[in-house]
N, C-alpha and C positions, 0 to 999 in steps of 0.2 A: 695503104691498108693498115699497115702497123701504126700508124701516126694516128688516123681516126677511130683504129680501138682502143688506144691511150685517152684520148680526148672524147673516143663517146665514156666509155668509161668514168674519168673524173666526172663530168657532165651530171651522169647519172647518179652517181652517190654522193657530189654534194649538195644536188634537189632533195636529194632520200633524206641525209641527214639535217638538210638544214626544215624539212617537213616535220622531221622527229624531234629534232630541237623544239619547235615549236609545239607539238603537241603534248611531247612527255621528258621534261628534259629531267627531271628527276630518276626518270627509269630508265636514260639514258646513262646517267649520272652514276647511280648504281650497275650498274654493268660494267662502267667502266673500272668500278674501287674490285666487284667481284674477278671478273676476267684477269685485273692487273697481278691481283694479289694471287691468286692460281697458278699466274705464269711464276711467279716469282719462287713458291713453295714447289711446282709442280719441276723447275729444271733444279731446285735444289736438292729434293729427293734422289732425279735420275743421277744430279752428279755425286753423289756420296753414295746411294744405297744401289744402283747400280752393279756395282762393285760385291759378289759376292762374300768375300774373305771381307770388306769391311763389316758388313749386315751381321756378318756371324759375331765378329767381336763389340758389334752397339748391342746386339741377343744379349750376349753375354754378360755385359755392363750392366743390363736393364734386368737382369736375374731372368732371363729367359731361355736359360740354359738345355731345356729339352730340348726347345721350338731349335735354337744355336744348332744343337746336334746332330736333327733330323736337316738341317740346310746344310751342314758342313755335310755330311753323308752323302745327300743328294747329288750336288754340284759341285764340292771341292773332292769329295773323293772319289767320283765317277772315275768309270776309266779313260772316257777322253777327257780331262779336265778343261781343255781349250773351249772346247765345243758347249762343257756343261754350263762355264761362265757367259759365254756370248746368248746360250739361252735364258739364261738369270736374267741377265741387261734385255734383251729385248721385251723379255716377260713385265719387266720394271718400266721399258718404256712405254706399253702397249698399255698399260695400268694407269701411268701417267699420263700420256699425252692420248689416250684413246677412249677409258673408261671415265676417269674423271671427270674430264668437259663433258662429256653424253649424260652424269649424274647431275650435273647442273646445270645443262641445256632442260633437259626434261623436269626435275622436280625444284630448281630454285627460280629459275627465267621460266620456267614453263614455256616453255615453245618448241615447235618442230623441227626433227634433224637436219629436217633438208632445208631449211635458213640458216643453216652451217653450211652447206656444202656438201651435204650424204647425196642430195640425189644429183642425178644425171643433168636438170635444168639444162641448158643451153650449151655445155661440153664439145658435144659435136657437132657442129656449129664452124669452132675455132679450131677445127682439129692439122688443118694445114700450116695455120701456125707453130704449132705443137710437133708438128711432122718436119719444120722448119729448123725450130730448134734443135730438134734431134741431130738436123742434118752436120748443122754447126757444133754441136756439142762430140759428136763420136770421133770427129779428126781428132779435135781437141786432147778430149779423153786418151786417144790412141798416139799420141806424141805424148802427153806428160807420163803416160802408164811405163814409158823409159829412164824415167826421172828418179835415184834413190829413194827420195823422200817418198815417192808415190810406192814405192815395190818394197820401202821399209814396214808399210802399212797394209798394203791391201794385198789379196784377201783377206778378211778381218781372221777367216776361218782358213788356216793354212793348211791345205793336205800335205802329208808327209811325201815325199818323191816316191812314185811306184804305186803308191795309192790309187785305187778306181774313186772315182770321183761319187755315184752313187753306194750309200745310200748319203753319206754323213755329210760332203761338201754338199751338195743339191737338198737336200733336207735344210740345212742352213740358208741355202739362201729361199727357202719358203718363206722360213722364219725372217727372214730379211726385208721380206715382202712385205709382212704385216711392220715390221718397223716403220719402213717409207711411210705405209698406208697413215699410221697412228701418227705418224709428225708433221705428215700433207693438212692431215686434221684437225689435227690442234694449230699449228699457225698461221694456214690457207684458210681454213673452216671458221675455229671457237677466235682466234685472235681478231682475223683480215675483216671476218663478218661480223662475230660481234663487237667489233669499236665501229662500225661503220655508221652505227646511227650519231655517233658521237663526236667521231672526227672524219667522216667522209671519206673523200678518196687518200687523205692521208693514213690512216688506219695500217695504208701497206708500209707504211715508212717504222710506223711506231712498232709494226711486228716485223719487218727486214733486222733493226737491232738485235734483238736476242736471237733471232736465227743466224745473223751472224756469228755471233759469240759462242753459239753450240759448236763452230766448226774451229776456233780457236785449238791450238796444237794439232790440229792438219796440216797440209801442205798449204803453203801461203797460195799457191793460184786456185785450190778451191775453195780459200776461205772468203779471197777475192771475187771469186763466181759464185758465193752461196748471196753476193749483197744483190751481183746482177738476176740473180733466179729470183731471189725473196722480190723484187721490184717486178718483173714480167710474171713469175707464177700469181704472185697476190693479186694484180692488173687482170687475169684471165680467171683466176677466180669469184672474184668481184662481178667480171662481166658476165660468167656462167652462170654465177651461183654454184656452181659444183669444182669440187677438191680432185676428179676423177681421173682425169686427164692431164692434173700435175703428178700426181701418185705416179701411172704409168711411165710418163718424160722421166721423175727423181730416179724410179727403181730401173728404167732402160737403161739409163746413165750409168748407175751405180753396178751392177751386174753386168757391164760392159768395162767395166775397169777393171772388174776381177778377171775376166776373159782376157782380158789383153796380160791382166798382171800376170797369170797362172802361164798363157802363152808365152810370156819372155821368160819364165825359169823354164819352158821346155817341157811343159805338161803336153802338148797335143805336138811333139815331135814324132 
């Protein structure tokens, strides 16, 4: 089963692209300098301005000293400061990997969302697959979650001990949700689909790279696991057409390692 969704798969998108080649490789060609060049500006942004306290001191360099003030106010002197930066950074990546591509799927490519991966397409379908992974994935997750490295990091949003978990932990991980969502999007969706007229079933390989690299300074076995996910979520995206079903798998994953992580300090004792 796994073997010939691999192979229907490739099968399929190097007919697709090598049809596209043929008819419009100029506007293949261009998508490929647009999409490249997005990626490249779009993870440079998240990894600098990301960063609340940096954003405020580029304001301030660039004499944008109001705009500085009303951002340091916001989010550096909230009263949960933790909380107000994690929502800076997702708001940055939701901007970046969500709004963006959606501005240039629609008015420079002109073409529709769901040739990215917005709609449902063929999802459920493969969903036993997807049920599969999971299965393999939570052991996983629930052994490394006893790992320093993993409990140094996660939850990104750390409740204080004694803390009820609503409103502020569980409000965050909403906000957590649209992150997956915004990053399933951009590299499963605007990357995996639109290089596909161009380089075919490789397309998942060229966008596996910087999805790698995003998870750099993580724990080394997920940086390791973001190359095997990048390779099977792009494969099942590819074959759907839809992002929808990897978003769920990323954010079950992710939201299960805070569970376990929050469980071994002794939250749900």
């Amino acid at each position: 089963m796994i073997k010939a969704i691999f192979q229907d798969t490739f099968r399929k998108a190097e007919e697709e692209s090598a049809r596209a080649l043929v008819d419009g490789p100029l506007r293949s060609s261009k998508k490929v300098i647009v999409i490249g060049v997005t990626a490249a500006l779009v993870l440079t942004v998240i990894r600098y301005f990301g960063d609340a306290a940096y954003t405020v001191d580029v304001l301030h360099e660039w004499g944008l000293h109001g705009l500085a003030a009303k951002l340091n106010d916001w989010f550096l002197g909230a009263e949960d400061r933790a909380l107000a930066q994690l929502t800076w950074w997702v708001s940055v990546m939701i901007f970046c990997y969500l709004l963006v591509p959606i501005g240039i799927i629609r008015f420079v490519f002109r073409e529709k969302l769901t040739a990215y991966g917005l709609g449902l397409g063929g999802a459920l379908r493969e969903w036993k697959l997807y049920a599969l992974m999971l299965v393999v994935m939570i052991p996983l997750v629930f052994h490394f979650s006893g790992t320093v490295s993993f409990q140094s990091r996660y939850p990104f949003y750390q409740p204080e001990a004694g803390m009820p978990l609503w409103p502020k932990f569980w409000g965050w991980e909403v906000l957590y949700f649209g992150q997956f969502f915004a990053l399933e999007f951009f590299f499963r969706g605007f990357m995996t689909l639109g290089l596909k007229e161009r380089f075919g079933y490789y397309s998942i390989f060229v966008m596996t790279i910087p999805y790698c690299m995003i998870h750099f300074g993580k724990p080394l076995p997920e940086t390791i696991g973001a190359i095997i996910a990048g390779v099977v979520l792009g494969t099942l995206s590819m074959k759907s057409r839809s992002v929808w079903l990897g978003v769920l798998i990323h954010y079950s994953v992710a939201i299960t390692m805070d569970m376990c992580a929050l469980w071994r300090e002794g939250f749900f004792d």
